[in-house]
N, C-alpha and C positions, 0 to 999 in steps of 0.2 A: 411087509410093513416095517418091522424088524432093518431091514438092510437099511430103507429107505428113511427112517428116523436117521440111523448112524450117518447117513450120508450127509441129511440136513446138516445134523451136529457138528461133523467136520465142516458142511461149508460156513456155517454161523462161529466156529473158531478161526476159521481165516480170514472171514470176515472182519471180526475182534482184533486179530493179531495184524490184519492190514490197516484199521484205524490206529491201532495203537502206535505202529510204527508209521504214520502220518502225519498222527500227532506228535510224535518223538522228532521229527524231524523236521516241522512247523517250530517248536520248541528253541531247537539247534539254530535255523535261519535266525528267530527274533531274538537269541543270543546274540549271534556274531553281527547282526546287525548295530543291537547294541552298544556292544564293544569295538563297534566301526569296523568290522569284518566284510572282506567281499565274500560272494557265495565261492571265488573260485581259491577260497583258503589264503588269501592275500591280503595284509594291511594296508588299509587308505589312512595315512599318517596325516596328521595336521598340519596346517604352520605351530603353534602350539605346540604339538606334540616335537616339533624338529628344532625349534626353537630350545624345549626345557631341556632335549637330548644334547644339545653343544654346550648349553649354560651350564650344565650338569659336569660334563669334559670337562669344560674352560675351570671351573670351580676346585674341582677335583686337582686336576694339571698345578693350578697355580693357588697359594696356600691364601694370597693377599688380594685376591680376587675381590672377596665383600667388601675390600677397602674402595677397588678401583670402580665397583658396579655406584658405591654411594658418594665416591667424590666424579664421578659421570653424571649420575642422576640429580647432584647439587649444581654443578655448574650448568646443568639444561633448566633446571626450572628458573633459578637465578636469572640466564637470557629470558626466558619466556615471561617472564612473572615482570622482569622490568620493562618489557615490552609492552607488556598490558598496563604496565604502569603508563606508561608515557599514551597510550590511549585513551584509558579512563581520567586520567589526572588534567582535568579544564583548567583549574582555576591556577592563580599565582600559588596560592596559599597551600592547595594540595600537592603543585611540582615540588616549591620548596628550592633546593637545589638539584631535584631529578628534569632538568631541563634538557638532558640529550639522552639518548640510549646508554651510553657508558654510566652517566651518574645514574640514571634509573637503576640500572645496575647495581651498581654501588648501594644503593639505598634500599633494594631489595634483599640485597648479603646485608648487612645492617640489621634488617624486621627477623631477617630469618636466623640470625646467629642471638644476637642480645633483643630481640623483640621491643625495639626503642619504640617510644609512646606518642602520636603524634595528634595532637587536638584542632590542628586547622586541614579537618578532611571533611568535604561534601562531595554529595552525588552517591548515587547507590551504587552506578561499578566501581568506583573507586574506595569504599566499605566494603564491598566483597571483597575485591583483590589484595584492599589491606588484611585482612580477618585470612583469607587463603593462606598469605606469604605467611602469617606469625603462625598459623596450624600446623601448614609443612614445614618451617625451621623449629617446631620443638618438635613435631617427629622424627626430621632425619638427625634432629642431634641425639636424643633420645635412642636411635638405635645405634648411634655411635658410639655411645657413652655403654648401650650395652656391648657391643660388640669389645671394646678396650676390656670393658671387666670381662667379660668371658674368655679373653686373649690372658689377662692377670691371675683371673682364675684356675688355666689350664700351663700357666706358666709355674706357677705355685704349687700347682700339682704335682708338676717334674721335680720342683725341689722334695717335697715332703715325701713322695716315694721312692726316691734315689733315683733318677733315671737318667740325671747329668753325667757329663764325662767328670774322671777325676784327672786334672791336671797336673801332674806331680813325675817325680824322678828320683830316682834312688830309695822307691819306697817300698816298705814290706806289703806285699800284697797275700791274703790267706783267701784262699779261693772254696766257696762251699761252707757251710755249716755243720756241725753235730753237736754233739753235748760236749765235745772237751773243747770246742773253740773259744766259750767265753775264760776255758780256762788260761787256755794258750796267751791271751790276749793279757791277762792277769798276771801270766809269768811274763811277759814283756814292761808291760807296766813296772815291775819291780826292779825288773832293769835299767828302764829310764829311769825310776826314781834314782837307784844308787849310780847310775853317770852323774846324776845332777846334785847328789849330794858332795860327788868327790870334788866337783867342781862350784860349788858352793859361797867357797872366801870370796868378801869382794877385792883381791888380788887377781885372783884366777879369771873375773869378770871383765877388768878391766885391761890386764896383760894375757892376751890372747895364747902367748906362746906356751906361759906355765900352767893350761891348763892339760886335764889330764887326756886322752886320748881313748874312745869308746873302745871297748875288747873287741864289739862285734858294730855293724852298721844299725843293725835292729837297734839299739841302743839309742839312736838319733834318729832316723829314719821314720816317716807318720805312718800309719797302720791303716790298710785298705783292706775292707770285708767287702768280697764280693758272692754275692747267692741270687737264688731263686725260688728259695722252698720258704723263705722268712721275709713276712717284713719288713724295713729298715725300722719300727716302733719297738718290733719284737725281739730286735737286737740290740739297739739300745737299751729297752727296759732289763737282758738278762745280762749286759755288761755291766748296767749298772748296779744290777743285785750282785753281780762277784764280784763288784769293785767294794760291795757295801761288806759283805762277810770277809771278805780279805784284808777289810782294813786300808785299803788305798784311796786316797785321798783324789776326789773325781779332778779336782782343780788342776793337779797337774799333770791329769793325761784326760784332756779334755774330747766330749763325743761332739763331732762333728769338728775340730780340728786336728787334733793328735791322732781321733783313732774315726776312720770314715768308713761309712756304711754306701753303697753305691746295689743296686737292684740288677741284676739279669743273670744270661745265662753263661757261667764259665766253660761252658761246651763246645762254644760259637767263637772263632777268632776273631771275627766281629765287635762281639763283644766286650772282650778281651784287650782288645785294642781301646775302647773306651775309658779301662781302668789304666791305661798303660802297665802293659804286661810285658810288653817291651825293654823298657824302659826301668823295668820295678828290680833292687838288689834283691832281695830276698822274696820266693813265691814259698809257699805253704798250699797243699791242695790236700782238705779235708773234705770228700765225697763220698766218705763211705755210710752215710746213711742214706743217700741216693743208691748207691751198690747194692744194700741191702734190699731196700724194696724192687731192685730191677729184679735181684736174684729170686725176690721171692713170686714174682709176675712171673716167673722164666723156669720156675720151680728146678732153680738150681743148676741151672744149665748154664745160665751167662753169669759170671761173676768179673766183679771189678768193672763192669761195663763203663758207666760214668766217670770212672777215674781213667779208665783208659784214653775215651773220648775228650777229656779234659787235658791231658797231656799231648796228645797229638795236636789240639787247640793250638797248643802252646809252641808245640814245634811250627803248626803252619805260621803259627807269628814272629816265633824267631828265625826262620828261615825265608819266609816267603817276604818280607820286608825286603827295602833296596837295599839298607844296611844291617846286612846278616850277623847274626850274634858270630863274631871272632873270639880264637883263642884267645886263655891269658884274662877274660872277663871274670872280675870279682862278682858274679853271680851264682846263685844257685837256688833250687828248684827240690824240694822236700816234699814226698809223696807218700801219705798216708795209708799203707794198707792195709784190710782185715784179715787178709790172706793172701797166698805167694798168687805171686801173676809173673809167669816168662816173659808175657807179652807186653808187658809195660818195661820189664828190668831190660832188654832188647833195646829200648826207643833210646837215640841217640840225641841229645841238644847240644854237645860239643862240651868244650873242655873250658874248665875255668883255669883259678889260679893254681900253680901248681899243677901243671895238666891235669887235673882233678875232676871228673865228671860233673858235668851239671845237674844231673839228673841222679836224684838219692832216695833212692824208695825205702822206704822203714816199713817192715812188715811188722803190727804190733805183737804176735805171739811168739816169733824168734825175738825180740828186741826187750819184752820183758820175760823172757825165759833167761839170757843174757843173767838180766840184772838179778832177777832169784840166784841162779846159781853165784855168780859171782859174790852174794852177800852173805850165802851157805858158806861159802869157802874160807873169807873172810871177817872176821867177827869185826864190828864196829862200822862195818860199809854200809850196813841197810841204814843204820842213822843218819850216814851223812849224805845217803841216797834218797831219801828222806826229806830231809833239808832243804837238799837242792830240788825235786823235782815235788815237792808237798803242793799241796794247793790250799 
């Protein structure tokens, strides 16, 4: 009796487990049927469904697309609607001057652009087809009028977060943010101001030739920030607090013409190209507060990463251009670092004035060890070191 319960038992759970997986797969069917599935694991696509998959492409592919789907969709109802005009419209009074298909036309674009008003209409299709046409020309203008601002909107966007190109030539370009860039920006600032005071007289304003001549390009030349970690609000607002403790005068080193803020990533020659990096006298590359967090992700292992890959940027764009950076170019390229890198002091961008390297890496801990000793040595240096490099 014993055996013969067990047995039961087994067969009353295969039982179970034969309904259940019956029912599991009754389940599966009335899913995929659902979801328009054939049982042999095969999609039955729609027209629909094939349809929204090319509109989708087509949309994607081409950016003015919604422009060209709503001036299609206006000149089709426009034909149709003044077709039906010219059917429903019996009398004198209701043609008007929609007496052939063209002016019916006409008179259709008319209801459906300015929804003009017209008092000598009878008959009921011809009240419907009026009421129709004015329905459809304040919808499709309606989403014209959104689609423009959403076009304004997203255009205004690029301005306000930097995403434009900067247009420029001969410009100081500082590539990267940290905490000494808004000072850097302030030591230039001080500079433009004292060009512009030497040149000040209205003599020197109006005779070109006696005026005095900049020491460096940075002097005349507009100021391009380019980053990724900040921004363009947040750079504005801390240039404008070190303009404000410094005492300089916002007006004549003005944000957003004298000194421009531009958004992405200095790592990408791509990018780079954007800001004309090319193009720019003077580059400045402050990355090492990207360094620092790489090294610290790397525990220690990668250093200088960023600055590295920033510089190499810069080679693919001076080099890889059709018009290769030549000897003899008044450029140069100043490279911020927190510590010695071979690998960057190795990278070659060619020689400037005075076959003089382009590429000039200032390692900050040899650079102000430099200036300590040299001010030990000399009494009255650290003041005038002081002076010049104070913030």
């Amino acid at each position: 009796m014993t055996k013969l319960r067990k047995l039961l038992g087994h067969s009353d759970s295969i039982i179970t487990m034969q309904r259940t997986s019956t029912d599991h797969v009754d389940k599966i069917n009335y899913r995929m049927r659902i979801m328009g599935m054939a049982n042999d694991w095969s999609f039955n696509f729609t027209r629909r469904d094939k349809i929204g998959f090319y509109l989708e492409n087509w949309v994607t592919a081409n950016p003015r697309a919604f422009f060209y789907i709503l001036l299609v969709t206006s000149l089709f109802l426009v034909a149709v609607l003044g077709l039906l005009w010219c059917l429903f419209a019996d009398t004198d009074s209701e043609k008007g001057m929609a007496t052939t298909f063209w002016t019916s036309a006409f008179f259709t674009f008319q209801i459906m652009t300015i929804g003009g008003h017209e008092k000598h209409i009878e008959g009921v299709g011809s009240i419907l087809v009026y009421i129709f046409m004015i329905v459809l020309g304040i919808t499709i203008f309606a989403i014209l009028i959104g689609m423009i601002t959403e076009s304004f909107q997203v255009y205004m966007s690029r301005l306000s977060e930097g995403r434009t190109n900067a247009v420029l030539s001969d410009h100081t370009l500082i590539l990267g943010w940290n905490e000494t860039t808004a000072r850097c920006v302030v030591q230039i600032a001080r500079l433009r101001n004292l060009f512009r005071e030497q040149n000040k007289p209205l003599k020197k304003k109006f005779l070109w030739w006696t005026r005095c001549p900049p020491s460096t390009p940075v002097a005349v030349a507009p100021i391009v920030i380019f980053a990724d970690t900040v921004s363009k609000a947040a750079v504005h607002a801390a240039i404008s607090e070190a303009f404000k403790d410094s005492g300089i005068c916002p007006d004549s080193n003005r944000l957003g013409a004298d000194i421009i803020c531009r958004i992405g990533n200095p790592t990408h020659p791509q990018d780079l190209r954007r800001v004309g990096a090319k193009r720019a006298r003077s580059i400045l590359v402050m990355m090492t507060d990207v360094d620092a967090e790489e090294s610290e992700l790397a525990s220690g292992k990668v250093n200088q990463g960023a600055t590295l890959r920033t510089v190499l940027a810069l080679r693919a764009v001076f080099m890889g251009d059709e018009q290769a950076t030549k000897g003899g170019e008044d450029k140069r390229v100043i490279v911020q670092l927190a510590g010695p890198s071979r690998a960057i002091e190795v990278i070659d961008l060619g020689d400037g004035v005075d076959d003089n390297p382009i590429l000039q890496p200032v390692e900050l801990t040899n650079f102000m060890n430099s200036i300590l000793f040299g001010c030990l040595a000399q009494p009255g240096l650290g003041y005038a070191m002081l002076d010049l490099l104070g913030f």
